[in-house]
matplotlib code that plots the C-alpha trace (Angstrom):
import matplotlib.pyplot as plt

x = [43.7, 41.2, 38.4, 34.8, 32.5, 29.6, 31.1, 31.3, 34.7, 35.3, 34.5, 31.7, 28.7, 25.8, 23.4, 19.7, 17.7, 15.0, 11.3, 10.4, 6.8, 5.6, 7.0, 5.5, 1.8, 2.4, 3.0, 0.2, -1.6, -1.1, -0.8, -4.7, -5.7, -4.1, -6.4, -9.4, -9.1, -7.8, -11.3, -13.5, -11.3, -12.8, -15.6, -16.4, -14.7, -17.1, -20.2, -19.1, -18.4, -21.7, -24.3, -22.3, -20.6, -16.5, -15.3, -15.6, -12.8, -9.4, -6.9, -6.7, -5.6, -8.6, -11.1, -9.4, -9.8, -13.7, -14.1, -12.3, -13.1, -15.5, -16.6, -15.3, -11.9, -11.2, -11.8, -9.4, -6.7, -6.9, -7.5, -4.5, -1.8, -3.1, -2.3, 0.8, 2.1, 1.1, 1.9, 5.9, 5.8, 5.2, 7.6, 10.0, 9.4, 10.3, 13.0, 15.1, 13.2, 10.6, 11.1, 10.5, 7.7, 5.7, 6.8, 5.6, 2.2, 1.4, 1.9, -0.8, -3.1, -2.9, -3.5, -6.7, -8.2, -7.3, -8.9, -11.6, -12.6, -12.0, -15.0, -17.0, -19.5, -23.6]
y = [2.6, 4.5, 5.5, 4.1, 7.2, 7.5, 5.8, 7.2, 7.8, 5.1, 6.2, 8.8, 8.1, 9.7, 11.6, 10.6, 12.5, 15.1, 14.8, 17.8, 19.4, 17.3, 14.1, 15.3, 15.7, 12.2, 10.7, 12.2, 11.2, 7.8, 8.0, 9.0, 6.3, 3.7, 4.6, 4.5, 1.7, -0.4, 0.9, -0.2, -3.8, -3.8, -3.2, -5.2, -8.2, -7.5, -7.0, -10.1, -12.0, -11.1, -12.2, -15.3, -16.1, -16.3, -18.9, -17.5, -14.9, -15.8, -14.3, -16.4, -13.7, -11.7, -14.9, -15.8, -11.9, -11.9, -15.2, -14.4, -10.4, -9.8, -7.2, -4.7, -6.2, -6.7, -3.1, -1.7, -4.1, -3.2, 0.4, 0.4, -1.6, 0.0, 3.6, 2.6, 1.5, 4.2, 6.8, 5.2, 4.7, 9.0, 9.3, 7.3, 9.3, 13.0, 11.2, 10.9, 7.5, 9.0, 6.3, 3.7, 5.1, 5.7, 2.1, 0.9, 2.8, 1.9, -1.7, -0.9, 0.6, -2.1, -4.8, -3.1, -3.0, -6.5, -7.3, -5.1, -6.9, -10.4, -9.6, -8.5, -11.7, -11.8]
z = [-17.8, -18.8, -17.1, -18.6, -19.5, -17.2, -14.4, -11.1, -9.4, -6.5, -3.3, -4.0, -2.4, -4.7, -1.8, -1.6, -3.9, -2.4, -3.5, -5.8, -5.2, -8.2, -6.7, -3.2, -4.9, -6.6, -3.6, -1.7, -4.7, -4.1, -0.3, -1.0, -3.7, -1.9, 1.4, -0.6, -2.7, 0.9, 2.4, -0.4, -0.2, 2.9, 2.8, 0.1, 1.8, 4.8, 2.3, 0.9, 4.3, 6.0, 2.9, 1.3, 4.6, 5.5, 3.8, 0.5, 1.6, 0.0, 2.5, 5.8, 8.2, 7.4, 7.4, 11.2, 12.0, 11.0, 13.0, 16.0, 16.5, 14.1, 11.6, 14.2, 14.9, 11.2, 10.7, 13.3, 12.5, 8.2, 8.7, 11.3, 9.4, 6.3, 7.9, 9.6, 6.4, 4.2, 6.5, 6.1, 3.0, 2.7, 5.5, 3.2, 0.4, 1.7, 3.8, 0.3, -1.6, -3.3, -6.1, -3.7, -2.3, -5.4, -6.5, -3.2, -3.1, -6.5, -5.6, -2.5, -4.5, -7.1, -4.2, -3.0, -6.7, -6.6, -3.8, -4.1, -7.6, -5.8, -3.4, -6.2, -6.1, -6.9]

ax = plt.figure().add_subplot(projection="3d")
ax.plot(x, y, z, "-o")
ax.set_aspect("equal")
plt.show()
């Protein structure tokens, strides 16, 4: 039997590829615009919670985090998972993912536009 072109023998396990310096600037890149556009989510949300009131905010862990800690609370807690998640998604990227990372940070990014445009009211 013949074997089918562009296959890969059985057995050989294809090592993780290394971030180059371009992929490491693309994904500080978007370590960095992901950050920024999680900030102004919230602080539009909290703009948007303080002068038309809580219930007009769409997510209901951040509406239960305004109303049970307050504006102070809800900023540790975004700013902290927000850090903690895009500091390992970097991690993940010069650990031998950089694809997934990108892919993933994009995706964060994305989300804070989103929700950044969701808070835009009045």
């Amino acid at each position: 039997m013949a074997p089918i072109p562009g296959a890969r023998p059985a057995g050989l396990a294809l090592a993780p590829a290394r971030p180059t310096g371009a992929t490491s600037a693309a994904i500080s890149a978007l370590a960095a615009l992901t950050l920024a556009l999680q900030t102004l989510d919230l602080a539009t949300a909290l703009r948007m919670m303080l002068v038309y009131g809580v219930d007009l905010e769409q997510n209901p862990m951040v509406r239960t985090l305004m109303l049970s800690v307050g504006p102070v609370g809800l900023i540790g807690a975004k700013l902290g998972v927000v850090l903690l998640g895009v500091l390992l998604l970097v991690k993940l990227g010069r650990s031998g993912r950089p694809r997934l990372a990108l892919s993933c940070l994009a995706i964060c990014a994305l989300l804070g536009l989103v929700g950044t445009l969701s808070n835009a009211v009045g």
